[in-house]
C-alpha positions in Angstrom: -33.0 -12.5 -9.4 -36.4 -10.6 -10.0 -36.2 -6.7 -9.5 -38.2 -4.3 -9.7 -38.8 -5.3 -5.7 -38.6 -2.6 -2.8 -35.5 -2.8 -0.3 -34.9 -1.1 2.7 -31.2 -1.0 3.6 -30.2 0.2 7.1 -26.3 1.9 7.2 -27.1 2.5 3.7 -25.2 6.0 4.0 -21.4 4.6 4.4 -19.1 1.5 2.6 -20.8 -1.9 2.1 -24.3 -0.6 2.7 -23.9 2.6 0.2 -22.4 0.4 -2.6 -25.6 -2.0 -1.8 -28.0 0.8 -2.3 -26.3 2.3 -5.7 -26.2 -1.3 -6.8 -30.0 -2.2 -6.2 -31.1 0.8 -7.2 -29.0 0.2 -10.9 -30.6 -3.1 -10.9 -33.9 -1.8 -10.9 -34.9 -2.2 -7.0 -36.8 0.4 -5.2 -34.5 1.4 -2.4 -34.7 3.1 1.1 -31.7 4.0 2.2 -31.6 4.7 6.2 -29.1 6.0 7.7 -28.4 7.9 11.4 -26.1 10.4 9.7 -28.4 12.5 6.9 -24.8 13.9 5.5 -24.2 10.7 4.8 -27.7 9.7 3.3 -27.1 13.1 1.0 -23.3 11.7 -0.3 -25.4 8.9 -1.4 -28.1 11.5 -2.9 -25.2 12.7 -5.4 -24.1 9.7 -6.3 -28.2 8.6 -7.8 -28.5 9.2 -11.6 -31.1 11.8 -11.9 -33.1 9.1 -13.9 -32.9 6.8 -10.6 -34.4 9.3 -8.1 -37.5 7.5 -8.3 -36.1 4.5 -6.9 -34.5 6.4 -4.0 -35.8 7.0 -0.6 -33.4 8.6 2.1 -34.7 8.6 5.7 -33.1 9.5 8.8 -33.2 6.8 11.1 -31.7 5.6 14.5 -32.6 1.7 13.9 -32.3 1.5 18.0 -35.6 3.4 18.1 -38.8 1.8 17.2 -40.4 4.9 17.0 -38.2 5.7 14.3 -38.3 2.5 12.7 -41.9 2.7 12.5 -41.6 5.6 10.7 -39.3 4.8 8.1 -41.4 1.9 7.2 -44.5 4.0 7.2 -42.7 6.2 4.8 -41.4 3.4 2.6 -45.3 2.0 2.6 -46.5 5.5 1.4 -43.8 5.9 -1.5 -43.3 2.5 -2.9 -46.9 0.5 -1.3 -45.1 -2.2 -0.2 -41.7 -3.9 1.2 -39.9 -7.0 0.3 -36.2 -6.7 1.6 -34.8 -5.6 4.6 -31.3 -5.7 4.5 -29.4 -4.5 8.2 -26.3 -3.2 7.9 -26.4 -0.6 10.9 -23.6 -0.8 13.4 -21.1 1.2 15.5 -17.7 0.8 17.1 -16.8 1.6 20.0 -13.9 0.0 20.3 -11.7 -0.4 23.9 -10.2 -2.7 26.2 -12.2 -4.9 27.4 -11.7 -3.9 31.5 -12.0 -0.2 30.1 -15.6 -0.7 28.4 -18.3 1.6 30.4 -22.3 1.2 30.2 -22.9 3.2 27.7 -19.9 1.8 25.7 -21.5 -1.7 25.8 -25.1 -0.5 25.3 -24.5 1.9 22.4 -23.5 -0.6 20.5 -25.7 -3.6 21.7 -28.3 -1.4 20.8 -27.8 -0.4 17.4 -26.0 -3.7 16.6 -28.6 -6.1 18.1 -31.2 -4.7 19.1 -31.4 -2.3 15.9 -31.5 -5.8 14.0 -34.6 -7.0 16.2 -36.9 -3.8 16.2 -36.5 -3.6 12.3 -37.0 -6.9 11.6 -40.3 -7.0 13.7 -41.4 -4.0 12.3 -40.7 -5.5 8.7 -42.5 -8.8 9.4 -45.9 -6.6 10.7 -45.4 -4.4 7.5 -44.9 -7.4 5.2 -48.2 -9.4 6.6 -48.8 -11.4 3.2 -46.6 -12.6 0.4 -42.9 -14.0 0.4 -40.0 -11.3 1.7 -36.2 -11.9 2.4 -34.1 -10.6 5.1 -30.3 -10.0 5.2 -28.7 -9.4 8.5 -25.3 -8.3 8.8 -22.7 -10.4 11.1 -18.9 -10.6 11.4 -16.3 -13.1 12.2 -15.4 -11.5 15.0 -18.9 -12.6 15.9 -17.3 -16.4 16.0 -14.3 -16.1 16.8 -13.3 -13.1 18.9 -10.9 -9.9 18.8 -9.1 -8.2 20.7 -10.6 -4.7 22.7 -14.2 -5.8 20.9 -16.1 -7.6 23.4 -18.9 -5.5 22.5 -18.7 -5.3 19.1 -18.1 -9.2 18.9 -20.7 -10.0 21.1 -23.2 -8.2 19.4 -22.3 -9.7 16.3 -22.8 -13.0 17.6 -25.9 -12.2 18.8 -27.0 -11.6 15.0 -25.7 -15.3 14.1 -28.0 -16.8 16.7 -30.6 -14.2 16.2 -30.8 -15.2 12.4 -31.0 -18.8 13.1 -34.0 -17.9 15.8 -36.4 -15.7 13.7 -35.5 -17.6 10.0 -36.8 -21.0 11.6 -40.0 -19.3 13.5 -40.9 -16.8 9.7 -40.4 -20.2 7.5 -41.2 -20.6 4.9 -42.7 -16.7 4.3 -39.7 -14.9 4.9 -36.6 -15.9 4.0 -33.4 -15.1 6.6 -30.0 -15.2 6.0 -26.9 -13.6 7.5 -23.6 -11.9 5.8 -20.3 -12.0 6.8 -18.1 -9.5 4.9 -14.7 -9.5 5.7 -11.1 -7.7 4.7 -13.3 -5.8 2.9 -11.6 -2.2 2.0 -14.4 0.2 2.9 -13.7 3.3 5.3 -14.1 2.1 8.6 -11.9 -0.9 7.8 -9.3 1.7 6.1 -9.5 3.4 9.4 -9.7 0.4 11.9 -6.7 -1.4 10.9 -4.2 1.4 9.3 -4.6 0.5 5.5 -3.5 3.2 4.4 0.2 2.3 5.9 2.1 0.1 4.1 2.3 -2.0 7.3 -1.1 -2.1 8.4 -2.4 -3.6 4.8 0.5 -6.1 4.2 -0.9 -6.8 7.8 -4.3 -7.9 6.6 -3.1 -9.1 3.2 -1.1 -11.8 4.8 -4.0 -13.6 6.6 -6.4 -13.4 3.4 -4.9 -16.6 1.4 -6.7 -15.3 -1.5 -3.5 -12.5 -1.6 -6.3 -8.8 -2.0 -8.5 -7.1 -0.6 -12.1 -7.8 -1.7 -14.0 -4.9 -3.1 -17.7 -3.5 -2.6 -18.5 -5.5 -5.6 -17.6 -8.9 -3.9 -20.3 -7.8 -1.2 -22.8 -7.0 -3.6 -22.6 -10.1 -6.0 -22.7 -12.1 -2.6 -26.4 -10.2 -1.8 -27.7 -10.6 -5.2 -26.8 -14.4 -5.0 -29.1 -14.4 -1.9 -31.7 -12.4 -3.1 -32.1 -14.6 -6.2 -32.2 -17.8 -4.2 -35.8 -18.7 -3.0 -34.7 -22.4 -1.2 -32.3 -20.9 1.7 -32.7 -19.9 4.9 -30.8 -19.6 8.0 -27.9 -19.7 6.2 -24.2 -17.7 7.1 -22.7 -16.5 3.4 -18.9 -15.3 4.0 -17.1 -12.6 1.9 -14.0 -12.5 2.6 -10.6 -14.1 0.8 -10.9 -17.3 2.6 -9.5 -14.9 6.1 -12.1 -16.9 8.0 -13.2 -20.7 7.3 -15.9 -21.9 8.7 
């Protein structure tokens, strides 16, 4: 995998997208992390070596907001001259029963899910004009398969798989697109989401995952750098996650 590149990773204040910026940035990538929550982006801050600040670039950023988009790219262009990753891990839960779901429920997180994913990749490809550039967007299996009181979360997700297919065969052979699925991954919102921290909710999850653990940020980040350091794949779904889902 060739480093030394410039990545800009959306959600990259919380779980699978922090652990992806502290890992790039060790590796020698140029990383901007972006993140809605700047409390979030600063945890991250503490956690740099001072020798790596260089290599970090926090921006606050609502990814369903081109305006904001456009400026986090702008910013990325000024510090580091150019971009060659864009890695979208941005997303929300708002989690309810399906006949309970409002508007604003559905559109909150349609529109930092899905549309999030589509204004930054747009923005990316104008940045990134010349040259070869990889994309990562971030699905779930939900996304195939379904989940109870999710049918906004899922749907979005779904969206991402088809959207990735769309945008990898129309930027081919430039720019390289792939999705991630992580899954029974033991980050905070999963902690939260399905009661890990009981002994009941994680022999729960541990019982569907015939691999018999929980994966670890590191599983996640070995997975992206094995799709970073591939230059013949595209349009392609990578799962993370014990064998819990099979496609």
């Amino acid at each position: 995998m060739e480093t030394n590149k410039v990545a800009v990773i959306t959600g990259g204040g919380r779980g699978l997208g922090e652990a992806t910026v502290i890992d790039l940035i060790l590796k020698g990538f140029k990383v901007v992390c972006a993140d809605h929550n700047e409390l979030y982006i600063d945890q991250v801050a503490n956690k740099i070596n001072k020798e790596h600040f260089s290599s970090f670039l926090p921006c606050k950023t609502d990814v369903s907001n081109r305006n904001d988009v456009k400026y986090m790219f702008g910013k990325a262009l000024d510090r580091f001259g150019t971009i060659d990753i864009l890695i979208n891990f941005a997303g929300i839960n708002r989690d309810k029963p399906f006949i309970e779901l409002d508007d604003e429920d559905w559109d909150n997180v349609m529109d930092v899910h899905l549309k999030g994913a589509f204004i930054c990749c747009q923005e990316f490809v104008k940045c990134k004009s010349k040259g070869t550039a990889k994309i990562i967007n971030v699905s779930a299996a939900c996304g195939i398969q379904g989940r109870k009181n999710g049918a906004n979360f899922c749907s979005a997700k779904g969206g991402i798989l088809a959207f990735t297919k769309c945008i990898a065969l129309e930027l081919s052979p430039r720019i390289q697109v792939n999705c991630l699925i992580p899954s029974a991954v033991d980050t905070p919102e999963v902690r939260e989401r399905y009661k890990l921290d009981t002994k009941e909710g994680l022999d729960s999850v541990i019982s569907g995952i015939p691999m018999g653990r929980l994966g670890n940020t590191e599983d996640v980040v070995h997975m992206i750098r094995s799709i970073l350091a591939s230059n013949f794949t595209t349009g392609s779904t990578f799962y993370v996650n014990g064998g819990e889902y099979m496609s």
